[in-house]
C-alpha positions in Angstrom: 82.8 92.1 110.4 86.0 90.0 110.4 86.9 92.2 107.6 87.0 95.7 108.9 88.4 94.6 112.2 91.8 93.3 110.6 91.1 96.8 108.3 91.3 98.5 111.7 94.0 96.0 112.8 96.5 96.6 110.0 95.6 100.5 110.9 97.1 100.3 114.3 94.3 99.7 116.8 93.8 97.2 119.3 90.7 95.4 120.0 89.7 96.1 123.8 86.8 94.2 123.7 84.7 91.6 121.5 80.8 90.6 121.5 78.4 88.7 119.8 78.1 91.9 117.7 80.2 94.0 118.6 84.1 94.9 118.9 85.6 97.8 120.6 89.0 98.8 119.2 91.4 102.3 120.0 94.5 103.5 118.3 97.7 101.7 119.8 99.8 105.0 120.5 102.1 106.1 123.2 102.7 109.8 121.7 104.4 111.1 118.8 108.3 111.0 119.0 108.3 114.8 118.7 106.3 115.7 121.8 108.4 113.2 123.9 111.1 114.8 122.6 109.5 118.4 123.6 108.3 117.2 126.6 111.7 115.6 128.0 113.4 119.0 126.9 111.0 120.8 129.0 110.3 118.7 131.9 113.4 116.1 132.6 115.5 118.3 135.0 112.8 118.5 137.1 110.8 115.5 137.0 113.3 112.8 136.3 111.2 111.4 133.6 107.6 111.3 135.0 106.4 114.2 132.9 107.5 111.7 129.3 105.6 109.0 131.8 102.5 111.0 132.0 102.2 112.1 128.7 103.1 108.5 127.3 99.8 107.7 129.4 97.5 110.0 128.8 97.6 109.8 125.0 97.5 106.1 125.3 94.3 106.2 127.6 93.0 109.4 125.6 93.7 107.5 121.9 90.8 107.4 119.5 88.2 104.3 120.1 86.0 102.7 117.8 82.9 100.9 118.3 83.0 98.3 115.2 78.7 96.8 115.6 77.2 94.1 113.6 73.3 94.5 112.5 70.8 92.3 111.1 69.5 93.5 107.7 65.8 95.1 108.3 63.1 92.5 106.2 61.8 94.2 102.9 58.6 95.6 103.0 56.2 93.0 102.5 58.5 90.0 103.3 57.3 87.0 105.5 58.6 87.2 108.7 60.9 84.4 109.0 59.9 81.8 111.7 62.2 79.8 113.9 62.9 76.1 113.6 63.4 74.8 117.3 66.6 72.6 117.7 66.6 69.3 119.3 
């Protein structure tokens, strides 16, 4: 599991949250450079800013998140179940 969360990592996501088995991740992003560009042509005269604000926001909160989960292999057919040893 370590593996494909540095994979996502070096992909630029950002781990929310981490379990036992599981790790939540989403896409570190603020908005293309583009839109800001688009939307500060459109909207700065009016709004001061806030309008680049909001959109910075909402496609950070809105990124894509992935739900990385780590499951124990299913015993072959026919395999003895595995019994505990208690620790002292």
């Amino acid at each position: 599991m370590e593996t494909v969360r540095d994979d996502f990592i070096t992909q630029g996501y950002e781990v929310l949250r981490e379990g036992e088995g599981t790790t939540l991740m989403r896409k570190s992003t603020w908005g293309s450079t583009s839109t800001h560009i688009i939307v500060a042509l459109l909207t700065v005269w009016w709004t001061l800013g806030i309008g680049n604000l909001i959109y910075a926001l909402v496609a950070h909160n809105g990124a894509d998140q992935v739900m990385i989960k780590l499951e124990a292999p299913e015993p072959a057919p026919g395999a003895a179940p595995v019994a505990a040893t208690p620790e002292a």
